[in-house]
C-alpha positions as CSV (number, residue, x, y, z in Angstrom):
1,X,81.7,107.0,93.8
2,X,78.2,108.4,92.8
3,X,75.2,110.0,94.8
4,X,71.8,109.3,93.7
5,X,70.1,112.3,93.1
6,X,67.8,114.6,95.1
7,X,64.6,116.9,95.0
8,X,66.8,119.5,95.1
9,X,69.3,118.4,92.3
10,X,68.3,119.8,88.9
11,X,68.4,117.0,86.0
12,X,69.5,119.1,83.4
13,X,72.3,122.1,83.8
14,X,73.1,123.7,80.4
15,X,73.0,121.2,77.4
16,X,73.8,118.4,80.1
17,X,71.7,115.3,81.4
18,X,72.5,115.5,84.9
19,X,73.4,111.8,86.5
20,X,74.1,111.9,89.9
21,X,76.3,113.6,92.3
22,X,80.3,114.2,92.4
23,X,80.8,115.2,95.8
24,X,81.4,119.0,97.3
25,X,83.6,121.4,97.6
26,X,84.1,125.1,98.4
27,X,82.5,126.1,95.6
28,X,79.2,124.2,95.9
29,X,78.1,121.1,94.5
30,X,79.8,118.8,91.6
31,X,78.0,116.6,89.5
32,X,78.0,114.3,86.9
33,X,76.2,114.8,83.9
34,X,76.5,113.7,79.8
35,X,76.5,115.6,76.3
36,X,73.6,114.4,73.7
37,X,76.9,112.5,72.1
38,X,77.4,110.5,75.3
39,X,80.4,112.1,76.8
40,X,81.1,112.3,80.2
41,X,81.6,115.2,82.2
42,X,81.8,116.7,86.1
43,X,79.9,120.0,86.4
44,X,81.0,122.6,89.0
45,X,78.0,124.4,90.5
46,X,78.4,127.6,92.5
47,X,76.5,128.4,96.4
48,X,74.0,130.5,96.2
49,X,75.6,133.2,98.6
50,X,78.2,133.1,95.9
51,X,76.1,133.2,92.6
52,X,74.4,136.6,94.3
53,X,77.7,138.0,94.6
54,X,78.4,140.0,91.4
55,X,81.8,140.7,92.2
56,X,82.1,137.1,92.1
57,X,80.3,136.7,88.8
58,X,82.8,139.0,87.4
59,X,86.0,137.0,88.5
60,X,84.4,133.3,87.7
61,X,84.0,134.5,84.2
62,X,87.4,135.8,84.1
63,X,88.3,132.7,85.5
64,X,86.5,130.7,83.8
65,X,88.3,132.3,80.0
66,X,91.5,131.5,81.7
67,X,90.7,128.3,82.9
68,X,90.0,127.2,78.9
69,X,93.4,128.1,78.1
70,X,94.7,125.9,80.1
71,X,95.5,122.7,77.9
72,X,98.5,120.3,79.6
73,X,98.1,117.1,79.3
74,X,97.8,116.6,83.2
75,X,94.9,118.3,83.3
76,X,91.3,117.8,82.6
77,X,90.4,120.0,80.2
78,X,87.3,122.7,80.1
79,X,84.6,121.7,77.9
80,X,81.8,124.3,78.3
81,X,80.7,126.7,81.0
82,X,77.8,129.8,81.6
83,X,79.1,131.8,84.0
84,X,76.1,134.0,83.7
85,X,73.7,131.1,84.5
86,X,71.2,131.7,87.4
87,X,73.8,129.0,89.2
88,X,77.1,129.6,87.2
89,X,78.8,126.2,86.3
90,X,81.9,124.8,85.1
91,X,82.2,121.9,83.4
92,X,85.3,119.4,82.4
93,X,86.0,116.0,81.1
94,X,85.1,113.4,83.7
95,X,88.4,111.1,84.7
96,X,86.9,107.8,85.9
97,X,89.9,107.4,88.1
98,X,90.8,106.9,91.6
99,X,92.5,110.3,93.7
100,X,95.5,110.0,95.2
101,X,94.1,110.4,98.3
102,X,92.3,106.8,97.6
103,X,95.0,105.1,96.5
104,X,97.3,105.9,99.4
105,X,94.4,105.6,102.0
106,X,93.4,102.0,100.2
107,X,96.7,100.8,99.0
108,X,99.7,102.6,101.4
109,X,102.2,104.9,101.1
110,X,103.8,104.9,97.7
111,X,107.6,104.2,97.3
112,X,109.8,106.9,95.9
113,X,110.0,106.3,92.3
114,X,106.0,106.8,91.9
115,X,105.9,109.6,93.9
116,X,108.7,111.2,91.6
117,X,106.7,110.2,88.9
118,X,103.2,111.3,90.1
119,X,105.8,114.8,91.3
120,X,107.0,115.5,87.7
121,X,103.3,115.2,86.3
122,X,102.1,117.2,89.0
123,X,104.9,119.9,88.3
124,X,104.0,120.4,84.4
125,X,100.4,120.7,85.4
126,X,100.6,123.4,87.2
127,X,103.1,125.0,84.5
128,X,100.3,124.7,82.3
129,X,97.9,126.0,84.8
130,X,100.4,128.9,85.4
131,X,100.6,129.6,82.3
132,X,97.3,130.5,81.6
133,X,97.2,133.2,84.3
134,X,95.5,130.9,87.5
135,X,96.9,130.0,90.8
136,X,95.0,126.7,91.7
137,X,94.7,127.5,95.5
138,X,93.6,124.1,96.6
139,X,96.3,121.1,95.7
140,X,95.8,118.3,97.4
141,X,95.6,114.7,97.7
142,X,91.8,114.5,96.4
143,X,92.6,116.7,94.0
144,X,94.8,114.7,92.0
145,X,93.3,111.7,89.9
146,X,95.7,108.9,88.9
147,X,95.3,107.3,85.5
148,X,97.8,104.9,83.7
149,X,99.4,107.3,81.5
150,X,100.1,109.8,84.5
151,X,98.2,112.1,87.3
152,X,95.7,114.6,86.2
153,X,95.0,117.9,88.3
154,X,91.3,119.0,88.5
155,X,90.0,122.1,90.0
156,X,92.3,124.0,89.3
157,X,91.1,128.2,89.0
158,X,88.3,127.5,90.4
159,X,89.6,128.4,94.1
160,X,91.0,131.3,92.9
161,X,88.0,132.7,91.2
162,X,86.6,132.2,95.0
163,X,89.3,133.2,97.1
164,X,89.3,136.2,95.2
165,X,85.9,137.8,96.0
166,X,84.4,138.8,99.3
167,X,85.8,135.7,101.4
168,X,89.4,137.6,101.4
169,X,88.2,141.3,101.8
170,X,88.8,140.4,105.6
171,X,91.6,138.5,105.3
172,X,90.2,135.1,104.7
173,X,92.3,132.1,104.2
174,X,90.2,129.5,101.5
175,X,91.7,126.5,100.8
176,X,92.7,123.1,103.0
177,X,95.2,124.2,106.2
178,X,97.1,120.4,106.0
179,X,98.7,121.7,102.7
180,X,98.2,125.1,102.0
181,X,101.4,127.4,101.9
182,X,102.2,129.6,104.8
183,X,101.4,132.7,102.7
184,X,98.0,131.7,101.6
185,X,97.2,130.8,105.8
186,X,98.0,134.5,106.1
187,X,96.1,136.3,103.1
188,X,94.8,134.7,100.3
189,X,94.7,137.7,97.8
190,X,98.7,137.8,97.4
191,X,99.2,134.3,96.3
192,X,101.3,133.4,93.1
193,X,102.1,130.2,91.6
194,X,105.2,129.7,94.1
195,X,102.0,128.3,97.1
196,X,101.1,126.0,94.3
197,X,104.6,124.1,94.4
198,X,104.6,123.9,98.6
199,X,101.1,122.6,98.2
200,X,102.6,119.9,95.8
201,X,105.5,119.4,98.8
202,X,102.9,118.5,101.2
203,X,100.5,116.2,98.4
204,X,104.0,114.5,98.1
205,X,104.5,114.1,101.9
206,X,100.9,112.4,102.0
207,X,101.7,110.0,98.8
208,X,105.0,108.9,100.2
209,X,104.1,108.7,104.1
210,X,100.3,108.2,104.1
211,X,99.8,111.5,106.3
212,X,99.7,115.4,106.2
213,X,102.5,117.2,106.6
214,X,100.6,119.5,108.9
215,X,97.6,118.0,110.9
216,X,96.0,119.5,114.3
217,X,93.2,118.6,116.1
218,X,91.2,121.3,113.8
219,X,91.3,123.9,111.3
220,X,92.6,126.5,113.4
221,X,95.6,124.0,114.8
222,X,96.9,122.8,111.8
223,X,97.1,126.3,110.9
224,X,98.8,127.2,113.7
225,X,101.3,124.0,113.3
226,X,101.8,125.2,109.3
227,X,103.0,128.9,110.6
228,X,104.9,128.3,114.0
229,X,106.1,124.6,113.2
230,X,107.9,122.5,110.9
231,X,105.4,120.0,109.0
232,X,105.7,116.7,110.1
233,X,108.0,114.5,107.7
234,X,108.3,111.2,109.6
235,X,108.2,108.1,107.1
236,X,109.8,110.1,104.7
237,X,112.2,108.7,102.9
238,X,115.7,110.2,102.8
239,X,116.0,110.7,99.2
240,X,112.6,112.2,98.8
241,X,113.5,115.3,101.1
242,X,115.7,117.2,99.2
243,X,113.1,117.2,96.8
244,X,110.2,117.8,99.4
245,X,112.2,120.5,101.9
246,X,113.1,122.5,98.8
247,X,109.3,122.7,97.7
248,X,108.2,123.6,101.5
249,X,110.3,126.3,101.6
250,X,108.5,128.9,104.1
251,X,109.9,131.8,101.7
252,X,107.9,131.5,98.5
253,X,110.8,132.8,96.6
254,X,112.9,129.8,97.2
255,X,111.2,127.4,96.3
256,X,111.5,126.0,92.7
257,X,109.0,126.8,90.1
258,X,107.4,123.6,88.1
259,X,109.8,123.9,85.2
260,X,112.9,123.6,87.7
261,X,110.9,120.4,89.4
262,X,110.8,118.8,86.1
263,X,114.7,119.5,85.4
264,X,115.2,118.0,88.5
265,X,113.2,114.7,88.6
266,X,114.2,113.9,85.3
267,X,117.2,112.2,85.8
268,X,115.6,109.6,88.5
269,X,112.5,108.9,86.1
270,X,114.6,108.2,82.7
271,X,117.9,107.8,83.0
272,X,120.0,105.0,82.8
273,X,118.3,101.7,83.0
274,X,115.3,103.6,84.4
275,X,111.9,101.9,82.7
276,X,110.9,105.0,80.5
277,X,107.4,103.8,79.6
278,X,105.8,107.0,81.6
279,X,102.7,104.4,83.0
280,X,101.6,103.6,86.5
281,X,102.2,99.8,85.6
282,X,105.9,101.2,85.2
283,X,105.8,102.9,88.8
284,X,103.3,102.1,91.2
285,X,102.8,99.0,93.2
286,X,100.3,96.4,91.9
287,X,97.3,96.8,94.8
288,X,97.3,101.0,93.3
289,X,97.5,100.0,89.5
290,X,94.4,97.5,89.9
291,X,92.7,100.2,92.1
292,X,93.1,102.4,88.7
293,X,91.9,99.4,86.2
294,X,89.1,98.8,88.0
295,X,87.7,102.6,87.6
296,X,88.7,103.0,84.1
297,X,86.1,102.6,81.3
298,X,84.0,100.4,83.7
299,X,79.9,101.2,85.0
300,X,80.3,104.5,87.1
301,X,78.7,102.8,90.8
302,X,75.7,104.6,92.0
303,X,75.6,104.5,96.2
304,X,72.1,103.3,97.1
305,X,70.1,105.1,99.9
306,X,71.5,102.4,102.7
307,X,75.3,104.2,102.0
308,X,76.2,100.2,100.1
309,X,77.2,100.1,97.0
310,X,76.5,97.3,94.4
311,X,78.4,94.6,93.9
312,X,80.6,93.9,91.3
313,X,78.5,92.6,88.1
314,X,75.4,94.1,90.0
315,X,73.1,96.5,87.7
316,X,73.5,100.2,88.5
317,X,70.4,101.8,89.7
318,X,68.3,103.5,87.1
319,X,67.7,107.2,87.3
320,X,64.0,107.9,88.1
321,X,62.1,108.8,85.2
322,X,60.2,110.9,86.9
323,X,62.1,113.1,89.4
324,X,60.2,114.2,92.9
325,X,60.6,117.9,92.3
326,X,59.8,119.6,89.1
327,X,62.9,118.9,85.9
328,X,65.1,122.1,86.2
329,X,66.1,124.4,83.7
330,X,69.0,127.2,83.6
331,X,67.3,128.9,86.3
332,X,67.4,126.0,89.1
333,X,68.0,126.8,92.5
334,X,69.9,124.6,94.6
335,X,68.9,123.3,97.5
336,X,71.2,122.8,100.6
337,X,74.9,122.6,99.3
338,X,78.4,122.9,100.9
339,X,79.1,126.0,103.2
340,X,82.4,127.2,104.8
341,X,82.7,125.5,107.6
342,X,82.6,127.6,110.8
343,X,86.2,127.9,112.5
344,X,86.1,125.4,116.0
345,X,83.1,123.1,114.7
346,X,85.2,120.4,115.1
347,X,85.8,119.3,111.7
348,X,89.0,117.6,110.9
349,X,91.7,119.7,108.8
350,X,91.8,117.6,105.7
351,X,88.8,119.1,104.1
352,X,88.5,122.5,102.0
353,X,87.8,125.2,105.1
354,X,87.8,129.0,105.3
355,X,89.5,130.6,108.2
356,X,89.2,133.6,109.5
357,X,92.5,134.6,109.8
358,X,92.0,136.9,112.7
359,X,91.2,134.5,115.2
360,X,94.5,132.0,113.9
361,X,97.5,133.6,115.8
362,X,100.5,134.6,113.2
């Protein structure tokens, strides 16, 4: 879904027509915007307490290099960024496709076959991801997008080029408590790729039970549960923990890396009399593959100012020709965007966070 613009929103970042609004993250804002040839694509902004940083500047734009090496095929690609913009963005091919967080929470728990499937595309994501250099630091449910030819991971070294800058020098934990790995809770400087693959145990837990491995009343809680507790696993089925246990290994060094995930799913996925056609119509129930049809190729809806959306057939609104605050260039400045959210405020424990990790007993 799609947020009508603001005042504060620019309408033009880099060569982009800017359309509406994404969402937020840690980072800042996410939009999407369009190329002169039509193309579609979701621009990363950056906070302002983050684009004055310029220890931060220096990491994005290292980041940002690595993050354009990165070409798997479960990934959305990097198709331009300035990390030396006023606001430094990101931007990468828009995938008009529903998370896996939506399809769980709209259609139910998915049986074990998909989640093996969504598990192996997952896996050689974050190979390629790994291979470029980047930890992603944030896998999670909303994080992965489900199209018919497989799951695509977005985000990823983006939170890295974050976690990496003054939010860790006092031993900050960025990322989402319900399925980060124990190690990041602790310090996020000293990750490798090994918090990646728990993160993908618990993002595996949610697709095949319709919960968190690991949710408290807040932030500080379900940190708390992920470092003195086991994560919760009930509705699991059987023959999906050998696979899940092994990746939620509280030592990082036992768990498997993504190459020995993808040896090991193999077999279930396309062997004998398995259907090899690699699709979602192959795996997932029918409720979660019309939930993908209907978001591929079709009008991107536009939420109106009441919070409804139109209905199906209905005209998307049209973009104001002439916006309330003055068109932005390259030197916008946004206006109020996403913040870390303050340990104890009460928020649940499934969105991105920053913890201090002094005041979360380990």
């Amino acid at each position: 879904m799609v947020d009508q613009l603001t005042q504060h929103d620019p309408r033009r970042i880099g060569p982009f027509e800017v359309l509406g609004r994404l969402g937020a993250g840690g980072m800042g804002l996410v939009y999407l915007a369009r190329s002169a040839s039509g193309r579609r694509v979701a621009i990363k902004t950056v906070r302002t307490e983050l684009a004055e940083d310029q220890l931060f500047r220096v990491r994005f734009t290292r980041e940002v290099e690595a993050a354009r090496a990165v070409s798997g095929f479960y990934t959305a690609a990097v198709v331009d960024a300035d990390p030396r913009a006023a606001v430094p963005w990101l931007a990468t091919a828009y995938v008009p496709a529903p998370s896996l967080e939506e399809i769980v929470n709209e259609c139910g728990p998915l049986p074990a076959q998909a989640v093996r499937w969504l598990a192996a595309g997952v896996a050689e994501a974050l190979q390629s991801i790994h291979g470029a250099g980047l930890v992603h630091r944030d896998l999670k449910p909303s994080n992965v997008l489900v199209v018919e030819d497989g799951p695509r991971v977005i985000d990823f070294g983006i939170a890295s080029g974050v976690s990496n800058t003054r939010l860790t020098m006092t031993n900050v934990a960025v990322g989402t408590p319900a399925y980060m790995s124990p190690e990041q809770a602790k310090d996020s400087r000293s990750v490798t790729g090994a918090s990646d693959v728990f993160s993908l145990g618990s993002t595996l837990v949610f697709a095949a039970t319709g919960h968190a491995p690991f949710h408290g009343a807040n932030p500080v809680e379900t940190v708390f549960m992920l470092l003195r507790e086991g994560p919760d696993l009930e509705g699991l089925p059987d023959e999906l923990r050998p696979l899940i246990e092994s990746c939620m290994q509280m030592e990082a060094t036992l768990r498997p890396s993504p190459a020995d995930l993808q040896a090991q799913l193999a077999p279930h996925l396309f062997g004998s009399g398995s259907d090899d056609s690699g699709t979602a119509s192959a795996w997932l129930p029918e409720r979660s593959v019309a939930l993908i049809e209907s978001r591929r190729g079709g009008r991107i809806p536009v939420k109106r100012p009441t919070g409804r959306t139109p209905g199906r057939g209905a005209a998307m609104p049209a973009m104001p020709s002439q916006p309330p605050a003055p068109p932005a260039t390259d030197g916008w400045r946004p206006g109020p965007s996403a913040s870390p959210v303050p340990v104890g405020s009460g928020v649940t424990a499934d969105g991105p966070v920053h913890l201090a990790g002094a005041q979360v007993p380990i």
